[in-house]
C-alpha positions in Angstrom: 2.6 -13.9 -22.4 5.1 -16.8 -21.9 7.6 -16.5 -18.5 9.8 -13.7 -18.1 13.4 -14.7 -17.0 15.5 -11.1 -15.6 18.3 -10.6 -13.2 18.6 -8.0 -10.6 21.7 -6.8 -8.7 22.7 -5.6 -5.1 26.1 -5.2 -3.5 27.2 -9.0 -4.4 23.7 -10.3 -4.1 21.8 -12.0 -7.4 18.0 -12.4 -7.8 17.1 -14.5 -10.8 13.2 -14.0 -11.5 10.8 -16.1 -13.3 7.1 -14.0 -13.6 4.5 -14.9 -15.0 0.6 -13.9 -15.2 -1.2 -15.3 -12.1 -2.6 -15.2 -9.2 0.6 -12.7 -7.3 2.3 -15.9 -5.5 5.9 -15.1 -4.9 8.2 -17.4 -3.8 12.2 -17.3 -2.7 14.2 -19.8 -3.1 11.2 -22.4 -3.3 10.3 -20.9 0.2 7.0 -17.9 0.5 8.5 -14.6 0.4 6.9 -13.8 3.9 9.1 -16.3 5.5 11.8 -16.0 3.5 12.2 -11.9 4.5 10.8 -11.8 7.7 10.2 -8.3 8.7 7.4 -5.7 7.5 9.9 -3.8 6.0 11.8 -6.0 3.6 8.5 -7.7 2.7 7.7 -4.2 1.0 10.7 -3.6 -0.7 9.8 -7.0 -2.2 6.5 -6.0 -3.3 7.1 -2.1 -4.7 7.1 -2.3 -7.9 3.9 -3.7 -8.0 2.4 -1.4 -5.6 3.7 1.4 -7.6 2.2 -0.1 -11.2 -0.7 -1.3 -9.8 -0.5 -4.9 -10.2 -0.6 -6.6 -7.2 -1.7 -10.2 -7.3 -1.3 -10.5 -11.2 1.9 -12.0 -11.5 3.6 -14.8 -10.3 7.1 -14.6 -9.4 9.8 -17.6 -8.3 13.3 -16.5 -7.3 16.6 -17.9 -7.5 18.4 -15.6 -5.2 22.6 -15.9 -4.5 24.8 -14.1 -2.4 24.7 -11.2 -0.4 22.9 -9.8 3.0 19.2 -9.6 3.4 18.5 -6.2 2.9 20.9 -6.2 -0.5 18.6 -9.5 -1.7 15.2 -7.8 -0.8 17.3 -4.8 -3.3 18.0 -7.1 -5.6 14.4 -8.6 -6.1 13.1 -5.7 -6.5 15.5 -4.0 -9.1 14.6 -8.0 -11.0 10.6 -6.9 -10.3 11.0 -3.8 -12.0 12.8 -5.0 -14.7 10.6 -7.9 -15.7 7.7 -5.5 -15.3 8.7 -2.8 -17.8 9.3 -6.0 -20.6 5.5 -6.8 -19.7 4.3 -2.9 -20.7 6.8 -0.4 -21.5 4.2 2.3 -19.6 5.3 1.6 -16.2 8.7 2.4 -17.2 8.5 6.4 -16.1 6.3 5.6 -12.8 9.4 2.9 -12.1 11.5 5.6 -13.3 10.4 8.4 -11.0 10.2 5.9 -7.5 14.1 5.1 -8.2 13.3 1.8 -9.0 15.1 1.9 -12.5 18.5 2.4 -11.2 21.1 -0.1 -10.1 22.7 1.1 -7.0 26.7 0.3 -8.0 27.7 0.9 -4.4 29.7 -1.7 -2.7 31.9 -2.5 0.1 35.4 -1.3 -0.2 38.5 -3.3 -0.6 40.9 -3.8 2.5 44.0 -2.8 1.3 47.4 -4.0 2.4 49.4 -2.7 5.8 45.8 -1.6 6.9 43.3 -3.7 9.5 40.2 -2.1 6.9 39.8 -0.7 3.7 40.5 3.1 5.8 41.0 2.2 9.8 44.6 2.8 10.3 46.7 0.7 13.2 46.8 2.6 16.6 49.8 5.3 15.9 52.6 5.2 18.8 54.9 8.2 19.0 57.2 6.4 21.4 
């Protein structure tokens, strides 16, 4: 198996993922993941596709990530993981499936539109 080049998608965040077979090093933006998402919580969204296929420590991933909040890049990363995962072995596609890990979440922030301070917030109303 050669390297495996996906993309994954967030809000306006881009994750750009190289894996290949390894020893489970992942690194973001040439930094360790660890450091790069600093709390427990984003560290597992990182690392959830593998937990739920079972193959932690197999693959090697490097990151280009772009744009975007945190939380939306930690989204992003793993929507590439899962991606990349299922072109490895097309049997983890219905336990990627049934986690929700399949799915690209098209939410994203609302445009401000014009004679408004926000995309809804209205300017304070005066009757007199």
């Amino acid at each position: 198996m050669e390297v495996i080049n996906v993309i994954g998608r967030r809000k306006t965040a881009v994750a750009r993922i190289y894996m290949s077979p390894g020893s489970g090093e992942i690194s973001v933006n040439k930094r360790d993941y660890k450091t790069y998402f600093p709390t427990g919580i984003l560290q597992y969204i990182v690392t959830q596709a593998f937990e739920v296929t079972d193959t932690i420590g197999k693959y090697d991933v490097k990151v280009n990530l772009d744009g975007g909040g945190v939380k939306g890049q930690a989204e992003a990363v793993r929507l590439a993981i899962s991606r990349a995962l299922v072109q490895v072995d097309a049997e983890y596609r219905p336990l990627l499936k049934k986690e929700g890990l399949m799915r690209r979440d098209p939410r994203m922030v609302e445009r401000k539109k014009p004679g408004r301070p926000k995309a809804r917030k209205r300017f304070q109303f005066s009757k007199r």
